[in-house]
N, C-alpha and C positions, 0 to 999 in steps of 0.2 A: 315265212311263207304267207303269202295270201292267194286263198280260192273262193273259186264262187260257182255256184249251180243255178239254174232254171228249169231242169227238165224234170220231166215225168218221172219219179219212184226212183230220182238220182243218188247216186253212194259214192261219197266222195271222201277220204282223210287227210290227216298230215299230221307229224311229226316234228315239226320244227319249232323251238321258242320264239315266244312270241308269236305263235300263228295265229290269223284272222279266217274263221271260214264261215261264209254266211249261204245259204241254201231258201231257194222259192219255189220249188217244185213241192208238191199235192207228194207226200208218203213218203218222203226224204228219208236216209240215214248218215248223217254224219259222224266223224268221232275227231278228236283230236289227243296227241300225245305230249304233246310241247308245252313249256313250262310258259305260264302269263298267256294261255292260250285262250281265247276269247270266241265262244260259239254263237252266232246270232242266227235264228230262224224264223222266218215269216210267216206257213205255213202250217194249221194241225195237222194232227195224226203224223207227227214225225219219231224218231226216235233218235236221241243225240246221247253221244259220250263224251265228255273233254274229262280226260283223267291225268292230264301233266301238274305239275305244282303250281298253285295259284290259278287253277282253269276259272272262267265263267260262262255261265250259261244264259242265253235270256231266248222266249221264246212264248209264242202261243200257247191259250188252253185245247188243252186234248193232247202236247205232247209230253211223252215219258222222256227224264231226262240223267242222267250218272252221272257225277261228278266224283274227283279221290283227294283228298289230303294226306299231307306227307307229313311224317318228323322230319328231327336234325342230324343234319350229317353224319354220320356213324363210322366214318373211316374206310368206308366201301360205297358210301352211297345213300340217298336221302330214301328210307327205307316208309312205303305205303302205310299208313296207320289206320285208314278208314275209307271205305267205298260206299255211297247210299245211290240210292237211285229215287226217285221221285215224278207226280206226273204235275203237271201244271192247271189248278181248276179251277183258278181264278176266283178262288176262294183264301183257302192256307197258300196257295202257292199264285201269285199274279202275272198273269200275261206283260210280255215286254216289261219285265223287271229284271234285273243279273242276279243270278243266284250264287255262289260260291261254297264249298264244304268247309267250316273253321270249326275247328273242337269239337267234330264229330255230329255237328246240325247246320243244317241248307239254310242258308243265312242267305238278306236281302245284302246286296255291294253295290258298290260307284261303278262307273264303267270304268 
């Protein structure tokens, strides 16, 4: 899936692997569910979730951001092991950088 926003205080998700959602609206909230799912935001003051397997996030200072890591397969299902959330302030955490969750710490990624 790929979506895209410009409007005003817009809320948009998805669910699909591999999803692209990129958001330019002023007070956005996006999230995504899908695995390799890749969030890009323009805009501060947003608040973003990409919690599928492999999510990343990159985005403005001033916004707060969630990202989840997952174990290994378990015979039922790749079972959540860790959820952080973090804001971006271009300090510890850098504007238009991807962040991703690996062993439990928001680590800098490739696109």
């Amino acid at each position: 899936a790929q979506i895209g926003s410009s409007g005003y205080a817009a809320q948009i998700g998805s669910s699909g692997d591999a999803a692209q959602i990129g958001s330019s609206g002023r007070y956005a909230k996006i999230g995504s569910s899908g695995d390799d799912a890749r969030i890009t935001v323009e805009n501060a003051n947003n608040v973003v979730a990409c919690v599928g397997k492999r999510g990343r996030i990159k985005a403005p200072v001033g916004t707060w951001c969630t990202l989840a890591e997952y174990g290994e397969w378990d015979g039922a299902g790749y079972p959540c092991v860790c959820v952080k959330s973090f804001q971006i302030d271009g300090e510890t955490y850098k504007a238009d950088t991807w962040y991703a969750l690996s062993g439990g710490e928001i680590t800098e990624v490739d696109e």
